[in-house]
NUTILUM-142458 format. One record per residue (C-alpha): residue number from 1; residue in one letter; x, y, z. Coordinates in pm, 1 decimal. Each point is the difference from the previous one (the first is absolute). Layout:
+-----+---------+----------+----------+----------+
| num | residuo |        x |        y |        z |
+-----+---------+----------+----------+----------+
| NUM |       a |        X |        Y |        Z |
...
+-----+---------+----------+----------+----------+
END
This chain:
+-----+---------+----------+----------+----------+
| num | residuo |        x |        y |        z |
+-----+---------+----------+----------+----------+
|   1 |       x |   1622.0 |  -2654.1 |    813.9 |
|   2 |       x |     70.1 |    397.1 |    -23.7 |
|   3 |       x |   -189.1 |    215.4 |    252.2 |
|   4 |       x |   -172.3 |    318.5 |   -215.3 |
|   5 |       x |   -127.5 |    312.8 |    190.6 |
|   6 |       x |   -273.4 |    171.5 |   -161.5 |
|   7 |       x |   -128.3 |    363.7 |    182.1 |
|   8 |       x |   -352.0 |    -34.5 |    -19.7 |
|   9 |       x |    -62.9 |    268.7 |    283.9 |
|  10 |       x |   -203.7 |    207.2 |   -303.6 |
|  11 |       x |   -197.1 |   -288.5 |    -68.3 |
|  12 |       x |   -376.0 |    218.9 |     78.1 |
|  13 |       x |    107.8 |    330.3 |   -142.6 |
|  14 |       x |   -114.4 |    114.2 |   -324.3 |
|  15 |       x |    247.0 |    -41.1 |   -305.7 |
|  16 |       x |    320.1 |   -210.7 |    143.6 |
|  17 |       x |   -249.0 |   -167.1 |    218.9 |
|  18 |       x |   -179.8 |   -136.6 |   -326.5 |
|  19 |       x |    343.9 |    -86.4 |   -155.6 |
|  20 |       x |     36.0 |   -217.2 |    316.6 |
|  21 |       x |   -307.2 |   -210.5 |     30.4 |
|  22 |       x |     17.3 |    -54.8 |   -386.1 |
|  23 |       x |    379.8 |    -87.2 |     62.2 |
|  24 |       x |    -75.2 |   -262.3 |    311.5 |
|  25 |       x |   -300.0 |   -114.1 |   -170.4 |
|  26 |       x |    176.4 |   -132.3 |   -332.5 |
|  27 |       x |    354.4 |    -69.5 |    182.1 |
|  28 |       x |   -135.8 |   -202.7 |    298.9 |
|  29 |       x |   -247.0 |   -230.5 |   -172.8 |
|  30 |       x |    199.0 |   -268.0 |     15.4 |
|  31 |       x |    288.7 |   -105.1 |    206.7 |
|  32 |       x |    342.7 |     98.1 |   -187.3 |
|  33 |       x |    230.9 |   -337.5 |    104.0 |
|  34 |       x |    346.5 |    276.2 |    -51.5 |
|  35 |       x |   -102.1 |    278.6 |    241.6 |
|  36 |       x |   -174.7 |     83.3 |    314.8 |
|  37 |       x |   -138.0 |    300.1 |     63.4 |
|  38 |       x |    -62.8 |    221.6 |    286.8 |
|  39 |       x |   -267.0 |    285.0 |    -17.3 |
|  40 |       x |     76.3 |    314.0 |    230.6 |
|  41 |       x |   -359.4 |    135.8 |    102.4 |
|  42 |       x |   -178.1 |    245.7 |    159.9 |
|  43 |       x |   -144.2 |   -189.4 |    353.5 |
|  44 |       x |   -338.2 |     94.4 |   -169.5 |
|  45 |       x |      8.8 |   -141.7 |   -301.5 |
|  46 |       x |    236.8 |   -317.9 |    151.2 |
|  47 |       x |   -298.4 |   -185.8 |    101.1 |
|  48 |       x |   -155.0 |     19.0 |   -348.5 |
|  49 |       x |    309.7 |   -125.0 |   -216.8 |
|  50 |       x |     47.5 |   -244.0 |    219.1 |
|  51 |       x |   -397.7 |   -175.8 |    -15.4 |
|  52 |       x |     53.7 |     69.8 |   -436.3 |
|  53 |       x |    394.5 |   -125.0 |    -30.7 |
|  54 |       x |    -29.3 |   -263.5 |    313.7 |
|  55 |       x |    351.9 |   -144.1 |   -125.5 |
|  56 |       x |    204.4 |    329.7 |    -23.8 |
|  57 |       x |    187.1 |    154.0 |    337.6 |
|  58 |       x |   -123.1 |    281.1 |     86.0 |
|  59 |       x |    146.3 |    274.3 |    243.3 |
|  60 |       x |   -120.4 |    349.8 |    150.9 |
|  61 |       x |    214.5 |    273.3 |   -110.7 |
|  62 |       x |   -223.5 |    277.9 |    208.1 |
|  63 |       x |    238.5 |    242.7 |   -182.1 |
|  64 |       x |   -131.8 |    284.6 |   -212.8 |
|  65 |       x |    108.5 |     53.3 |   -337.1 |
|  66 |       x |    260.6 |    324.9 |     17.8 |
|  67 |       x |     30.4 |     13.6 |    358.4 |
|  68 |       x |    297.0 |      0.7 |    251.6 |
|  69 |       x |   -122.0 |   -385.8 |    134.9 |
|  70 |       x |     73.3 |   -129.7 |   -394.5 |
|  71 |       x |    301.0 |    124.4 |     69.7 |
|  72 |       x |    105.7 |   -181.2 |    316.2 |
|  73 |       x |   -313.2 |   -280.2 |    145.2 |
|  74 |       x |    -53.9 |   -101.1 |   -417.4 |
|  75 |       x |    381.8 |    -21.6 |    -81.4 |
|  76 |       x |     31.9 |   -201.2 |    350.4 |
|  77 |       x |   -266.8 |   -257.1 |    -91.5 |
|  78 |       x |    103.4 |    -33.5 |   -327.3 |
|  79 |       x |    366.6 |    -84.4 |    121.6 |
|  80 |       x |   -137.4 |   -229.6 |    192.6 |
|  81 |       x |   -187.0 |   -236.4 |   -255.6 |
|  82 |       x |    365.0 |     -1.1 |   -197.8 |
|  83 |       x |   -186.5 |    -22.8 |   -310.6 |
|  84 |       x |    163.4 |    -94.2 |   -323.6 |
|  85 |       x |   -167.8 |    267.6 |   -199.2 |
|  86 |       x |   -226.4 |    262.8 |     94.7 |
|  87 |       x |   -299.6 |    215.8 |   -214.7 |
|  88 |       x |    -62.5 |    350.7 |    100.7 |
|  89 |       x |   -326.0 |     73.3 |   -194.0 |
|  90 |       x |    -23.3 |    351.9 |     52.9 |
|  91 |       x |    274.7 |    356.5 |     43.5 |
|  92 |       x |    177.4 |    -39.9 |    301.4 |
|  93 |       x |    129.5 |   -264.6 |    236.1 |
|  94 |       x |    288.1 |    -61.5 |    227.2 |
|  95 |       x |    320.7 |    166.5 |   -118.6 |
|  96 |       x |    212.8 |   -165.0 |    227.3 |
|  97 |       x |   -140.2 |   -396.8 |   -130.6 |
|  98 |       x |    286.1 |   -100.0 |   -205.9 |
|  99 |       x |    -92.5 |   -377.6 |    -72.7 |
| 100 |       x |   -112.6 |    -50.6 |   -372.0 |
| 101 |       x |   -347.7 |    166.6 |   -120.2 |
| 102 |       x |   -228.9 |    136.2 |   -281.4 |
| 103 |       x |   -211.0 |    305.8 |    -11.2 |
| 104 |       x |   -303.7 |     82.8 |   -159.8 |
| 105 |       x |      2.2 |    388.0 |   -116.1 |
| 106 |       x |   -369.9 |     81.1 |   -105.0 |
| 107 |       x |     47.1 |    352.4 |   -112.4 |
| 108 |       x |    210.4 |    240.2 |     43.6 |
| 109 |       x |   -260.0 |    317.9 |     70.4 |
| 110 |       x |    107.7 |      0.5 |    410.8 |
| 111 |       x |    342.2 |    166.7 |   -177.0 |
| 112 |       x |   -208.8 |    236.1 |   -180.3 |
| 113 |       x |   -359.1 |     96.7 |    198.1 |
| 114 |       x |   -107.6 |     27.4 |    309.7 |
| 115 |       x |   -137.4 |   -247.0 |     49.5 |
| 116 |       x |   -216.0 |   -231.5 |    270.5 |
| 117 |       x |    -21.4 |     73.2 |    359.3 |
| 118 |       x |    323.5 |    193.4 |     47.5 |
| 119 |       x |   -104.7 |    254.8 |   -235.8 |
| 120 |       x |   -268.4 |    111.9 |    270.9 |
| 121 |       x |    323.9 |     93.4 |    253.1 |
| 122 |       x |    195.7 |    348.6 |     49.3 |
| 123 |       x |    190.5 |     82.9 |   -231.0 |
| 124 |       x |    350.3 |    -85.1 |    230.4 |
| 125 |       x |   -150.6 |   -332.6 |     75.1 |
| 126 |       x |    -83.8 |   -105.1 |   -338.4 |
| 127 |       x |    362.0 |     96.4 |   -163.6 |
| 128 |       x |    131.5 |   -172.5 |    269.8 |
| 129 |       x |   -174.4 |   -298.0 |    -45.7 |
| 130 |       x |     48.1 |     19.4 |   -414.0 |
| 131 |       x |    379.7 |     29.9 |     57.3 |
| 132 |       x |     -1.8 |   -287.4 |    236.8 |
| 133 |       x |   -191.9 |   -193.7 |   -295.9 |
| 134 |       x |    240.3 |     87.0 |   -265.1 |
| 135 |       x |    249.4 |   -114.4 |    178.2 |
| 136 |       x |   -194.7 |   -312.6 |     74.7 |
| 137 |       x |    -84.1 |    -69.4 |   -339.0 |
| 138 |       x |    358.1 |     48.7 |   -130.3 |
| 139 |       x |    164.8 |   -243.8 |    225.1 |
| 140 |       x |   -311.4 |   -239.0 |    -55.9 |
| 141 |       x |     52.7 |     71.2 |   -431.5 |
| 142 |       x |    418.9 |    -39.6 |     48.1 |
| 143 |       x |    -33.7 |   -326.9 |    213.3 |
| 144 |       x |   -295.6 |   -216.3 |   -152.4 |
| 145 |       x |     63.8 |   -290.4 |   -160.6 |
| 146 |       x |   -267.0 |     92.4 |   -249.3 |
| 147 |       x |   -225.1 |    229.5 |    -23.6 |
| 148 |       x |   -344.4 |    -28.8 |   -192.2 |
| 149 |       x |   -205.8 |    231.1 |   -125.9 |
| 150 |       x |   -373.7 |      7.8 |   -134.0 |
| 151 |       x |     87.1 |    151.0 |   -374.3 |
| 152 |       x |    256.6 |    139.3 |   -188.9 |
| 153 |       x |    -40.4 |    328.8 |     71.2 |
| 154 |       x |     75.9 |    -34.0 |    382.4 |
| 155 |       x |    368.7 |   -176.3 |   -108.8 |
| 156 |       x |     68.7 |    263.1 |   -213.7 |
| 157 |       x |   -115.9 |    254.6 |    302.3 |
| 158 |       x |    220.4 |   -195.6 |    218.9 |
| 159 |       x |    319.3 |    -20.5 |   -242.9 |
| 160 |       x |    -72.3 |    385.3 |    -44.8 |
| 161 |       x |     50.5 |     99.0 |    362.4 |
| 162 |       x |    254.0 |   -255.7 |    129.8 |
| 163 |       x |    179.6 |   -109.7 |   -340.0 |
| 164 |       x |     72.6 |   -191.5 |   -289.7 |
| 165 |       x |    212.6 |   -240.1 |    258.3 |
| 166 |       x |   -317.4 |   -179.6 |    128.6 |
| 167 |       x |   -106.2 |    -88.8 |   -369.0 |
| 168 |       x |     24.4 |   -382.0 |     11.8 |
| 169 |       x |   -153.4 |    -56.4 |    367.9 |
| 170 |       x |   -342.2 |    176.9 |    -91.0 |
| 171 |       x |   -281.7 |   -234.1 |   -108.2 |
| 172 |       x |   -297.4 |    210.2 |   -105.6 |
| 173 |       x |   -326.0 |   -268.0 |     15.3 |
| 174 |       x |   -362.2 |     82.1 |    -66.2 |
| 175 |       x |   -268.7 |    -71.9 |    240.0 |
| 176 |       x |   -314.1 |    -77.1 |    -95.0 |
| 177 |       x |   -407.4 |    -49.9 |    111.1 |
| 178 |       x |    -31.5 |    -56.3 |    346.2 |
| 179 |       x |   -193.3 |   -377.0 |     67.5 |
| 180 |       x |   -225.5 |    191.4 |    315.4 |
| 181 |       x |   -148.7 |    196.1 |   -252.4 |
| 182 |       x |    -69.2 |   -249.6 |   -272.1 |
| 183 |       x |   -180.8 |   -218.8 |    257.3 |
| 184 |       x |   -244.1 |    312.2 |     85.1 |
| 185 |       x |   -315.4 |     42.8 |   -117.9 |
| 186 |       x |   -163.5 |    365.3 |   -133.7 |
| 187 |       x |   -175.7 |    133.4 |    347.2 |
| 188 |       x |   -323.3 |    113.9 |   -252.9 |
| 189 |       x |   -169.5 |    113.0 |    315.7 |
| 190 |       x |    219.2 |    336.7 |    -79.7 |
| 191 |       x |   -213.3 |     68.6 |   -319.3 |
| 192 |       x |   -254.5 |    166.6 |    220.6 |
| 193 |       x |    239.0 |    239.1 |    111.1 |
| 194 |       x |    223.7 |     52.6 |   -302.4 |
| 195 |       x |   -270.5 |     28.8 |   -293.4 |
| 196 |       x |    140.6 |    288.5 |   -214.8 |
| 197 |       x |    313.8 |    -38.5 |   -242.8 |
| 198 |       x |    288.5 |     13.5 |    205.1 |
| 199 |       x |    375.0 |    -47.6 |    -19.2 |
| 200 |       x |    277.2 |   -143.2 |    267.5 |
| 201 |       x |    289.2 |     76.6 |    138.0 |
| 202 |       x |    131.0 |   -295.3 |    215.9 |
| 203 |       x |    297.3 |     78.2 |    254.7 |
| 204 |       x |    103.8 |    214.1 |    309.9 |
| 205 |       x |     -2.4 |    332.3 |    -11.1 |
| 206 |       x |    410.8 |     51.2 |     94.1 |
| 207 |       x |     66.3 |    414.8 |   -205.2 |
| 208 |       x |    210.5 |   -198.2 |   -266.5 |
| 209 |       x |   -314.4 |   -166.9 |    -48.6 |
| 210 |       x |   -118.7 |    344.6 |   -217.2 |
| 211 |       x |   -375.4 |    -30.8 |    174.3 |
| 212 |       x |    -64.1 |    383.7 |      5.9 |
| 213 |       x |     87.4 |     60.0 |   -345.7 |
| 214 |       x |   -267.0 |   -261.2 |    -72.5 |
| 215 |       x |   -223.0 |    104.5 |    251.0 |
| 216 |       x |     27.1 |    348.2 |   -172.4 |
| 217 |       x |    -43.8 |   -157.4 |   -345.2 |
| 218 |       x |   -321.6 |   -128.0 |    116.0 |
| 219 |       x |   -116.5 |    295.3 |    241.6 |
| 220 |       x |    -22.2 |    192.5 |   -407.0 |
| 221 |       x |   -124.2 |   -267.9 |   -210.8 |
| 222 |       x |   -402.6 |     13.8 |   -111.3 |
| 223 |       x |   -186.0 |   -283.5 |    -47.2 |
| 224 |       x |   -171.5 |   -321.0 |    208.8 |
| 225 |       x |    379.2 |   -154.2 |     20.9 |
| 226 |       x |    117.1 |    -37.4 |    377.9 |
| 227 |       x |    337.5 |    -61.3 |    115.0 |
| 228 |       x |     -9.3 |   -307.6 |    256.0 |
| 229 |       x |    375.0 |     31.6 |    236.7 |
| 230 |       x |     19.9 |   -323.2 |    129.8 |
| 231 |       x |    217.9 |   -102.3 |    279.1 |
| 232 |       x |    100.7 |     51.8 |    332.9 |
| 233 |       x |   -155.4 |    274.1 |    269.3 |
| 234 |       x |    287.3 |    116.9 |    139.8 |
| 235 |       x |    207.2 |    354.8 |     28.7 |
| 236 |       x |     76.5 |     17.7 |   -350.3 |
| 237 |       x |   -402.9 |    -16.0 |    -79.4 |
| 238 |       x |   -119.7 |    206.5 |    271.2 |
| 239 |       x |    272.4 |    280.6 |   -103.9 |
| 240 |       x |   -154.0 |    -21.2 |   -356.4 |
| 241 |       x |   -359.7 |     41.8 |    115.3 |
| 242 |       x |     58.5 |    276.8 |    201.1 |
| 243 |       x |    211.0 |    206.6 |   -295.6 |
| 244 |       x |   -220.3 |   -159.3 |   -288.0 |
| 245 |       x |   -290.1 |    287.7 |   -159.2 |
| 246 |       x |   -363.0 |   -104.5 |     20.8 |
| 247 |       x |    -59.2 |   -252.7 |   -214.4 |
| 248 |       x |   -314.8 |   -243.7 |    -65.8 |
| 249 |       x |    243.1 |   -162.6 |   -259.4 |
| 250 |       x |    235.6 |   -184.3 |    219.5 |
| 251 |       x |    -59.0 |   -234.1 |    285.6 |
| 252 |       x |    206.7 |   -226.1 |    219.6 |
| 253 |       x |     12.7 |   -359.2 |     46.5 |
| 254 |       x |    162.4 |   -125.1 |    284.9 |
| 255 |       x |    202.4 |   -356.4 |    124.1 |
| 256 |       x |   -138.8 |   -149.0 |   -305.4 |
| 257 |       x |    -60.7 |   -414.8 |     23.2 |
| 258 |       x |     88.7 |   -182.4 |   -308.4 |
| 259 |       x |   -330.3 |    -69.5 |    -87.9 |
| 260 |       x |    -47.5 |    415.0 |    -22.8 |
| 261 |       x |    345.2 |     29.8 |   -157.3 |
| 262 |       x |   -173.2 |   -277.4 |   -278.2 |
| 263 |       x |   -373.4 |    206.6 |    -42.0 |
| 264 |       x |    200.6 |    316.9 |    -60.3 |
| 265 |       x |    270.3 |   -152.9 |   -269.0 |
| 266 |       x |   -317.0 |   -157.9 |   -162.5 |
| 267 |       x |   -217.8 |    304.7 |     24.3 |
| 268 |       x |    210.9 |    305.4 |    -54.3 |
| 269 |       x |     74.7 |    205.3 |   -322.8 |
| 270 |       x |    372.7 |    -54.9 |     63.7 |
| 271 |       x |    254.2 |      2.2 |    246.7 |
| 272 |       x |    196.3 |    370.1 |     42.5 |
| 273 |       x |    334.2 |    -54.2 |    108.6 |
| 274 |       x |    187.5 |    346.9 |     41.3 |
| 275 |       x |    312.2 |    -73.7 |    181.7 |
| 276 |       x |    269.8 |    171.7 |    -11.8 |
| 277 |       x |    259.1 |   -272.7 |     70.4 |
| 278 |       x |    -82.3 |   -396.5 |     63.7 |
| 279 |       x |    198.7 |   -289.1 |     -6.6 |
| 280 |       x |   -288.3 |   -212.6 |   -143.5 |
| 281 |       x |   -332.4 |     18.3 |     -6.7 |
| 282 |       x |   -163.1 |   -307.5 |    168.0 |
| 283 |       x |   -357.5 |    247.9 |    -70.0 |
| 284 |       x |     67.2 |     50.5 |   -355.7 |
| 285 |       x |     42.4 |   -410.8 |    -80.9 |
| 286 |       x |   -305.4 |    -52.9 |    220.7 |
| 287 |       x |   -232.7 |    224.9 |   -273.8 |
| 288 |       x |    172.6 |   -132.8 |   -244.7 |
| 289 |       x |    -98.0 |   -398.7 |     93.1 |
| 290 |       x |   -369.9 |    163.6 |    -18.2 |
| 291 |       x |     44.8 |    161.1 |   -316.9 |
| 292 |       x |    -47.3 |    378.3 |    204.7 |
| 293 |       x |    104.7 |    240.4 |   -237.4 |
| 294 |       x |    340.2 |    165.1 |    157.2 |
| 295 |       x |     44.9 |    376.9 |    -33.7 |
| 296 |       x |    332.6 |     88.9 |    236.7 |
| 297 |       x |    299.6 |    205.5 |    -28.1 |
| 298 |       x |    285.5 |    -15.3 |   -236.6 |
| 299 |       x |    312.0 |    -90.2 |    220.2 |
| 300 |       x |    214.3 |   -271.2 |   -121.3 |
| 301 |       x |   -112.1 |   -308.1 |    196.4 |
| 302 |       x |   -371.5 |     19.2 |   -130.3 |
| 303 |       x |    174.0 |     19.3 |   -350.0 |
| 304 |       x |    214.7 |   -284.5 |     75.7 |
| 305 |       x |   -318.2 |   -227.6 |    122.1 |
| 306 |       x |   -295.7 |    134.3 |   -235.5 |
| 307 |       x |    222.4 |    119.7 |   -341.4 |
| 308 |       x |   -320.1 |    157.9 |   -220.0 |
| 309 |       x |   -270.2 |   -184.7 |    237.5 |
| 310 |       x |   -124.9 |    271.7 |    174.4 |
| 311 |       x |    -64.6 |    403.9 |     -6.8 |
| 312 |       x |    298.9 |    214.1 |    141.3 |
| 313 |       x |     16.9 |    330.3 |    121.6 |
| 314 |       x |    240.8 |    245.9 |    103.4 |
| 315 |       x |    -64.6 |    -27.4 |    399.5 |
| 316 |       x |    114.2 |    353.6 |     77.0 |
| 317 |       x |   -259.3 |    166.9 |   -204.4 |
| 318 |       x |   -335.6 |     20.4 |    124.5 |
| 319 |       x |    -73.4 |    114.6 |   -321.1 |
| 320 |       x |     94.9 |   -295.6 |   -178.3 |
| 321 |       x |   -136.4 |   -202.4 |    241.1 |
| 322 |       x |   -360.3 |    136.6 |    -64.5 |
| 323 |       x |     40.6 |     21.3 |   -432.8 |
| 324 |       x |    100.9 |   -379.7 |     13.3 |
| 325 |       x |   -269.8 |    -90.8 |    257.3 |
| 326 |       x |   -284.3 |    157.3 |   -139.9 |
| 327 |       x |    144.1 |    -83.4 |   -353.5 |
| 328 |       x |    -56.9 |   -374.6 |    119.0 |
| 329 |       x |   -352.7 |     38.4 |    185.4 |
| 330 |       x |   -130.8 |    157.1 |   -325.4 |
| 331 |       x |    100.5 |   -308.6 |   -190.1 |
| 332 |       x |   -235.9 |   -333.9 |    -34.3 |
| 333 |       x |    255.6 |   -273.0 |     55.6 |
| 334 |       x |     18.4 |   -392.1 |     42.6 |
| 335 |       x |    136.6 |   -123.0 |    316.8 |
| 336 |       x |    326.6 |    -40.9 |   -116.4 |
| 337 |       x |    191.5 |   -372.8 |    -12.1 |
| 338 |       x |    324.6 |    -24.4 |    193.9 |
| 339 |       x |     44.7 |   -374.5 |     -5.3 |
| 340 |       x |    300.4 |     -5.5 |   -199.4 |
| 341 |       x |    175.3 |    285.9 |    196.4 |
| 342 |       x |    -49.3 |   -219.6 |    326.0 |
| 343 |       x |    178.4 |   -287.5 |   -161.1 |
| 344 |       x |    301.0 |    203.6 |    158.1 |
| 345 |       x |    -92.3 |     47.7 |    354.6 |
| 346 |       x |    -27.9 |   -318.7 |    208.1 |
| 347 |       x |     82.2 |    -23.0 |    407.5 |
| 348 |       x |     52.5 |   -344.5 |    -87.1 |
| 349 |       x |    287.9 |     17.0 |   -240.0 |
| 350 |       x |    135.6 |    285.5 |    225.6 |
| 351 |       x |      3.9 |   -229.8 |    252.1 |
| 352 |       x |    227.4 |   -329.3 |   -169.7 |
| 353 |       x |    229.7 |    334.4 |   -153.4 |
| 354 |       x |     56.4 |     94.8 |    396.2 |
| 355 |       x |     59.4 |   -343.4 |     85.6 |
| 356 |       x |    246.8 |    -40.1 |   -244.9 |
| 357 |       x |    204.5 |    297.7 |    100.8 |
| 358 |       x |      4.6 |   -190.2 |    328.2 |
| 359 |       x |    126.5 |   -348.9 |   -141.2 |
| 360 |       x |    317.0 |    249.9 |   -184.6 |
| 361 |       x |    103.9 |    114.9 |    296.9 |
| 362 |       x |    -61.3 |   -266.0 |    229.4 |
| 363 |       x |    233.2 |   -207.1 |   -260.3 |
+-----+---------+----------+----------+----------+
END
C-alpha cells in the first residue's frame, strides 16, 4: 500500500480551506485498498479530522504556511513519514523535500498583487518576503510531479511566467459547489434586517479584491439598492471603513454562517464580483447554484467559467462599473437558470481526476 501526504494545514481558512474539506470529504469516503494517506494538520484542527476521517493518520504539522519552520520542522517531519508521494495544496512548501510530490497552484495573483497579510508589512519586509516566495514557488513549479490548477486560465498564467517546458505536467480541473453549503438552510430570521433590494459581494476584502472601486460605485448610485460586503472583519475591512465616504447604501456583513451565506444567495439582486485577479471563484458558482444573477469583472477566468452567463464590466472604471450596475437594477428580470452551466463544476469529479493523477505517478 503507497503512503500519500496531503497538507491540509489550510483546512479552516477561507478559499483553499474550502477546496480542502470538499477534497477530504469526497476522497476519504471510503477506504482506497491502493493508498494510505497521511493528513498534515494544524494541532487545532487535528482533533476534528480525526473524530470525521477516524481511519486516516493524522499528524500535527504546527508549521505556518510561508514561514522559516516549513522550511526546516515541516521538511523534517515530512522526511520522516518517507512517504511515497506527497500533495502540497497550497504556494509554498519545503524546498529542500526532494521525495516525489504534486502541487496544487490556485492562482497566480500572489505574483501579481499584494496580497493577504504580508501586504500589511514595510515595504523592505514585504519584498523580502515576495522574493523569498518567488523563489519558493519556482523550485516548487520546476520540481512537482504535477501540478493542478482550478481552470485554464491559471495553466496558461503559469506556462506564461515559467514556460512552455511545463506544458504536459499541468492539469487544470474545475471545482465545483461546496456540500457544507448545500446542506444549509436560508437563516430567514435576516429578512428583518435586510428588507430593501440589495446586492452581494461574497469574499475578503484582500486590495486585488477591487472593494473600493465598488464601494465608490455604490457611495454614487441613487436608489433603495444597498450593497451587502460579506465576509470576514479583519484589517482589510476595517481599512475600508475607515477610507470609505458616508454612505447609507453599503453595509457589512461579517463571519457569515452558511445558513447566512444561503438567505443572501436566495435573497439578493445578484452577486458583484469585481476582482481584479482570481484563480476561481468558489463565490461566483455558489450564486450561480441559486440562480443569483452574477454581475463581476471581465478578467479571463470569469470568462472561462461563465462564457455569456453573466454581466461583465471593465473593473478599473468606476464609471463602467456604475452604467452596467444601474443599467441592470433598472431592468425587471427573472432569476436567471444556471443549471446547465453547473453541469461543469463538481468537487466530486475533481476529486476521482486528483486521484487519478496519483494512481499515474504512483505507477
Amino acid at each position: 500500500m503507497k503512503k500519500i501526504g496531503i497538507d491540509v494545514r489550510l483546512y479552516r481558512q477561507t478559499g483553499v480551506g474550502t477546496y480542502l474539506r470538499n477534497y477530504l470529504h469526497w476522497l476519504l469516503q471510503k477506504e482506497n485498498p491502493l493508498f494510505s494517506y497521511h493528513l498534515f494538520a494544524l494541532p487545532q484542527d487535528a482533533l476534528e479530522l480525526q473524530s470525521t476521517y477516524p481511519g486516516v493518520i493524522i499528524h500535527e504539522a504546527p508549521y505556518l504556511w510561508h514561514s522559516v519552520k516549513e522550511q526546516t520542522s515541516y521538511y523534517i517531519a515530512l522526511e520522516k513519514q518517507r512517504l511515497d508521494l506527497m500533495h502540497f495544496t497550497y504556494f509554498g512548501y519545503p524546498i529542500l523535500y526532494k521525495r516525489p510530490f504534486v502541487t496544487t497552484i490556485h492562482d497566480m495573483t500572489p505574483l501579481f498583487f499584494k496580497t493577504g497579510k504580508s501586504s500589511t508589512q514595510h515595504g523592505l519586509i514585504y519584498e523580502l518576503k515576495h522574493r523569498a516566495f518567488q523563489y519558493v514557488l519556482k523550485s516548487q513549479v520546476t520540481n512537482s510531479k504535477a501540478i493542478i490548477t482550478p481552470t485554464k486560465t491559471i495553466r496558461n498564467q503559469l506556462l506564461s511566467y515559467y514556460g512552455m517546458k511545463y506544458k504536459s505536467k499541468i492539469f487544470p480541473i474545475y471545482e465545483g459547489m461546496g456540500y457544507e453549503l448545500t446542506q444549509s438552510t436560508s437563516n430567514d430570521r435576516l429578512k428583518s434586517t435586510y428588507p430593501f433590494p440589495f446586492y452581494i459581494y461574497v469574499g475578503n476584502f484582500y486590495p486585488h479584491k477591487n472593494i473600493n472601486r465598488l464601494i465608490e460605485v455604490f457611495s454614487r448610485i441613487q436608489g433603495d439598492s444597498k450593497l451587502v460586503l460579506v465576509g470576514p472583519d479583519d484589517y482589510f475591512a476595517k481599512s475600508l471603513k475607515t477610507s470609505m465616504p458616508q454612505s447609507d447604501n453599503i453595509r457589512f456583513y461579517h463571519n457569515p454562517t452558511f445558513s447566512d451565506l444561503v438567505f443572501f444567495y436566495m435573497h439578493a439582486k445578484a452577486l458583484i464580483h469585481p476582482s481584479l485577479s482570481e484563480g476561481f471563484g468558489l463565490p461566483i458558482i455558489e450564486a450561480a447554484y441559486y440562480n443569483c444573477s452574477i454581475i463581476a469583472s471581465d478578467i479571463d477566468v470569469f470568462k472561462e467559467l461563465l462564457a455569456d452567463h453573466y454581466i461583465s464590466f471593465n473593473p478599473f472604471s468606476i464609471d463602467h462599473m456604475s452604467q452596467v450596475i444601474q443599467f441592470f437594477d433598472g431592468q425587471k428580470k427573472e432569476r436567471p437558470d444556471y443549471n446547465k452551466l453547473l453541469d461543469h463544476f463538481s468537487f466530486k469529479e475533481m476529486t476521482a481526476q486528483t486521484e487519478m493523477i496519483y494512481r499515474n505517478i504512483l505507477k
